[in-house]
N, C-alpha and C positions, 0 to 999 in steps of 0.2 A: 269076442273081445276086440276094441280099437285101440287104435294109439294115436297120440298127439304127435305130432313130428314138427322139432323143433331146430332152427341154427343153434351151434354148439362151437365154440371157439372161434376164431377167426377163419377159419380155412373153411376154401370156398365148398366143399363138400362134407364137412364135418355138421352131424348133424345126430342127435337122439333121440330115443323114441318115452315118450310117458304112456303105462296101459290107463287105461278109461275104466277097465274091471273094478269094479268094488272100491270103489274110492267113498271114503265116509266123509272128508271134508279139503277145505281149499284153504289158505290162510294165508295172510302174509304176517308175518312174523320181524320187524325191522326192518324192513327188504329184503328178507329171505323168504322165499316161498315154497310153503308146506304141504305137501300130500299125504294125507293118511288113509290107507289103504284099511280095510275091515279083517284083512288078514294080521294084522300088528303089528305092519311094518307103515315107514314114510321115508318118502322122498323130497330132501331140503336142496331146492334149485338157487342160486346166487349167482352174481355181478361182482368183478372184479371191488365195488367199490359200497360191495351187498346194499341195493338203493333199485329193489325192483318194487313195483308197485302195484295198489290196489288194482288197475288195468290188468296187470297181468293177473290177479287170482282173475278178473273177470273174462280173461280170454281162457283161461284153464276151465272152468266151470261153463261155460259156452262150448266148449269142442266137446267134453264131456257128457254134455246133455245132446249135442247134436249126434254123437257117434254111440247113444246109450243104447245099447243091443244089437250093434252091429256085430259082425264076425272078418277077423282079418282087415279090414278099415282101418286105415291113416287117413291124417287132417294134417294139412301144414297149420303151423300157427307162429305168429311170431312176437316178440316180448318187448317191452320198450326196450330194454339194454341189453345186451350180448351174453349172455349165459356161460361161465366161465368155470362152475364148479355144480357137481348131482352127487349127491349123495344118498345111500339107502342104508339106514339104520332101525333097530327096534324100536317100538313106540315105547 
């Protein structure tokens, strides 16, 4: 399993991880950007001003396929806007 590793808040070492495991789809949703995992869950990424962008599903679905089978694997990746808010709820 990989993970996406991404800046998270303003400080200069805050930073979170997305798994690459079993991911069914990428989306962006208004500026909010959606993970659905094939376990039944998703992870809803957002911007103080939720205004993240098609780029960003494209940089998610790019580290995704390039980290697809790895084991233990981070990718830094970075989003056009600052990422201020992850949430993980049921599909």
């Amino acid at each position: 399993m990989g993970y996406l590793k991404y800046k998270f808040d303003s400080t200069p070492f805050d930073v979170n991880l997305i798994s690459t495991e079993d991911v069914v789809s990428v989306r962006n949703d208004g500026g909010e950007i959606i993970i659905e995992y094939g376990s039944g869950y998703q992870v809803a990424l957002e911007d103080d001003n939720v205004s993240l962008s098609q780029d960003d599903v494209n940089t998610i679905i790019k580290g995704v396929n390039i980290l697809n089978g790895s084991s233990g694997s981070t990718l830094d990746i970075e989003f056009t806007k600052l990422v201020s808010s992850a949430t993980l709820s049921a599909v």
